[in-house]
C-alpha positions in Angstrom: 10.9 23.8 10.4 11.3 26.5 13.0 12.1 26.6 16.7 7.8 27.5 16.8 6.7 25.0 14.4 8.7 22.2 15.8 6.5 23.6 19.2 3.3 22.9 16.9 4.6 19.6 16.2 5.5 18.9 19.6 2.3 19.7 20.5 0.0 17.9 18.1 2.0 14.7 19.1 0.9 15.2 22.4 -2.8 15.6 21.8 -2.3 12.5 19.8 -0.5 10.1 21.6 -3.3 11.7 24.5 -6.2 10.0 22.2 -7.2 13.7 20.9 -7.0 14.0 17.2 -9.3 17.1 16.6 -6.2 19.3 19.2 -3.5 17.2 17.5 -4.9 18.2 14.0 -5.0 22.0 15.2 -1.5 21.7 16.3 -0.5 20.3 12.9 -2.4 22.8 10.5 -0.3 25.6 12.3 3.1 24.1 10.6 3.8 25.9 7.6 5.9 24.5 4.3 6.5 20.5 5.7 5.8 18.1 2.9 5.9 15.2 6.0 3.2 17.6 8.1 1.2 18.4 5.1 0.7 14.1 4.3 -0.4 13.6 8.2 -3.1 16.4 7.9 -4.7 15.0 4.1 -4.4 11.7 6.2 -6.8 13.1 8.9 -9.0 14.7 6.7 -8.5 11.2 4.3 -9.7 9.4 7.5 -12.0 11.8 9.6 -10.1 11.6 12.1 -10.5 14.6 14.4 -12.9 16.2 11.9 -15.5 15.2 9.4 -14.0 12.9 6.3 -12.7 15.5 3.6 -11.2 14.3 0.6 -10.9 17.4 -1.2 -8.9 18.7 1.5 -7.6 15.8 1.6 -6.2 16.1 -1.3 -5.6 19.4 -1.1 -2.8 19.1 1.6 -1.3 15.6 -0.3 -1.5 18.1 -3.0 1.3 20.1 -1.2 3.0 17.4 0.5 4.1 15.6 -3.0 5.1 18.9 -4.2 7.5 19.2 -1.3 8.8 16.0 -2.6 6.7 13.6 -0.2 6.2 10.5 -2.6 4.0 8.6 -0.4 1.6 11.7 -0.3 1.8 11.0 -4.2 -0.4 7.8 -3.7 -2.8 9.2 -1.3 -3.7 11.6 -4.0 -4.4 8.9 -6.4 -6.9 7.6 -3.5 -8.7 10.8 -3.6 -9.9 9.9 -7.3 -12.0 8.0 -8.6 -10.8 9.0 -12.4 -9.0 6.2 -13.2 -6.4 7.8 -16.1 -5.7 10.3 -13.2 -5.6 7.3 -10.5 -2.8 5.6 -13.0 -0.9 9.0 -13.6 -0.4 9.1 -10.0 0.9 5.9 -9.3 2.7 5.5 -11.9 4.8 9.0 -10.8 5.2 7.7 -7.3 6.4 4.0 -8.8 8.8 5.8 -11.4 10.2 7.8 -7.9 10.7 3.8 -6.1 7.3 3.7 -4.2 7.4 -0.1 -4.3 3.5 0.0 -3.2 2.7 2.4 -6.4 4.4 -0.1 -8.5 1.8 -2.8 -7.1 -1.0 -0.3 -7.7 0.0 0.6 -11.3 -0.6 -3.0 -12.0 -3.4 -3.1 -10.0 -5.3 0.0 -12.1 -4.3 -1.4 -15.1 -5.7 -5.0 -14.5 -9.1 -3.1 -13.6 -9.3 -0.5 -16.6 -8.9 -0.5 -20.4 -5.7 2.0 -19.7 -3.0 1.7 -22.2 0.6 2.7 -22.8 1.9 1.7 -19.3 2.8 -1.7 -19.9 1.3 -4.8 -18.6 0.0 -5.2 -14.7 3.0 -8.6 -15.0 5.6 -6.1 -15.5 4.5 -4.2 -12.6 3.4 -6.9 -10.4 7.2 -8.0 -11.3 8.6 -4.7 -10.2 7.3 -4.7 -7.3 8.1 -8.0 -6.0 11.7 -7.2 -7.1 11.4 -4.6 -4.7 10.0 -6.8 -1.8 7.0 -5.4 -1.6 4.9 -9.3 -0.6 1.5 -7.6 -2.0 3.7 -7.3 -5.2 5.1 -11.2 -4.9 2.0 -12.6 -4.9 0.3 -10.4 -7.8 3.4 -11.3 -9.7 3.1 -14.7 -8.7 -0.7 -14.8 -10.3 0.3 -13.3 -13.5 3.7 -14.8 -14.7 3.8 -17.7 -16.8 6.8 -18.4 -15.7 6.4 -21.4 -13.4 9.7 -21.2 -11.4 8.8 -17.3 -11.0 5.3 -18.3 -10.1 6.2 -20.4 -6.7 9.1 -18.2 -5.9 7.2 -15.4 -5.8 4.4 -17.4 -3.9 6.5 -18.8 -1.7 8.3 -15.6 -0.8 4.8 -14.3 -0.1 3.9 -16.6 2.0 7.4 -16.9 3.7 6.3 -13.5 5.2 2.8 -14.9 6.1 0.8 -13.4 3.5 -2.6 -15.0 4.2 -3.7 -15.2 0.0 -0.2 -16.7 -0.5 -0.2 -19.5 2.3 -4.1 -20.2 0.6 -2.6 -20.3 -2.9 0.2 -22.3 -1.5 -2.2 -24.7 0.0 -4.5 -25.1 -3.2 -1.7 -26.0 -5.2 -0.4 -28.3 -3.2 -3.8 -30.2 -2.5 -4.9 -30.2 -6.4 -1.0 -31.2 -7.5 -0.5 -27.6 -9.8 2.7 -26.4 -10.3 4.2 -28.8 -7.8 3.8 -32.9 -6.7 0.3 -33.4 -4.7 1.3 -33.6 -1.4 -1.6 -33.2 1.4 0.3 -33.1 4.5 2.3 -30.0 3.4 -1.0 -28.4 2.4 -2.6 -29.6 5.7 0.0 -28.1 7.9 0.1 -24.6 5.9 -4.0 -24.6 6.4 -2.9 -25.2 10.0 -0.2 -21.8 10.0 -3.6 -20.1 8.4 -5.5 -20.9 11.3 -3.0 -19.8 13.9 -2.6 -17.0 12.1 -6.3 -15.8 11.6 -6.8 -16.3 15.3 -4.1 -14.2 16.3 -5.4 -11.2 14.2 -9.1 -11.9 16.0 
């Protein structure tokens, strides 16, 4: 980036942090040839934020941004589709780079569509939680047959709050699956839930 584009950027952070995206976004279309500047303009287009919702040029500039080796860019292009083959493609690119979310959303596409010679949404699910992504421990958890997988991953999940994993958690413990009935531990984790949901109100 040059002396004048790192100006640009200097100013389109400004207008931002100042609550106005439409001179921030002017700022940032200026700078020329930056995967990481390209991502944050699809993402205002993505969004409409500081101009009318665009996908196209949304995916125009992600477009340019994973070319410039931006991986994340890679799965805000697969948003900007609703052809699933292409969707997988996409995903499956940014996973195969170590997008741990990708890896999730591979699994994801391929629980939701007939798409074939990926592998399984497990083995995907399973990469993902290797990778500490907690979306990806708890979709792992769900799909394993593995038992001993199945509550680490579940408990890992909801180790980190995860509200679906602290509900799963709960479940199995008030209906004795996978582990020894046992209300109390079921009733306080419903508790954590509550405190939780009331702190994102």
């Amino acid at each position: 980036m040059t002396q004048r584009e790192e100006t640009f950027r200097d100013m389109a952070l400004l207008f931002e942090q100042n609550g106005d995206p439409k001179r921030a976004l002017k700022w940032y279309r200026k700078i020329q040839g930056s995967g990481a500047v390209y991502e944050i303009v699809g993402e205002y287009y993505y969004l409409g934020r500081g101009c009318e919702k665009n996908t196209t040029k949304a995916a125009e500039y992600f477009e340019k941004a994973a070319k410039l080796g931006e991986t994340d860019a890679i799965c805000n292009l697969a948003l900007c589709t609703d052809d699933k083959s292409r969707k997988l493609e996409l995903y499956k690119a940014a996973a195969d780079a170590g997008v741990a979310y990708a890896m999730n959303m591979v699994g994801i596409v391929l629980e939701e569509s007939d798409q074939k010679g990926a592998g399984t949404p497990e083995e995907w699910f399973r990469k993902a939680a290797y990778a500490g992504l907690v979306e990806g421990c708890y979709n792992y958890a769900l799909n394993t047959e593995d038992v001993d997988e199945k509550l680490k991953y579940l408990r890992l999940a909801a180790d980190q709050n995860f509200l679906p994993a602290l509900e799963k958690l709960a479940f199995y413990l008030e209906q004795g699956i996978y582990l020894d009935s046992d209300r109390a531990a079921a009733t306080a984790i419903r508790k954590k839930i509550q405190v939780i949901q009331m702190g994102t109100k």
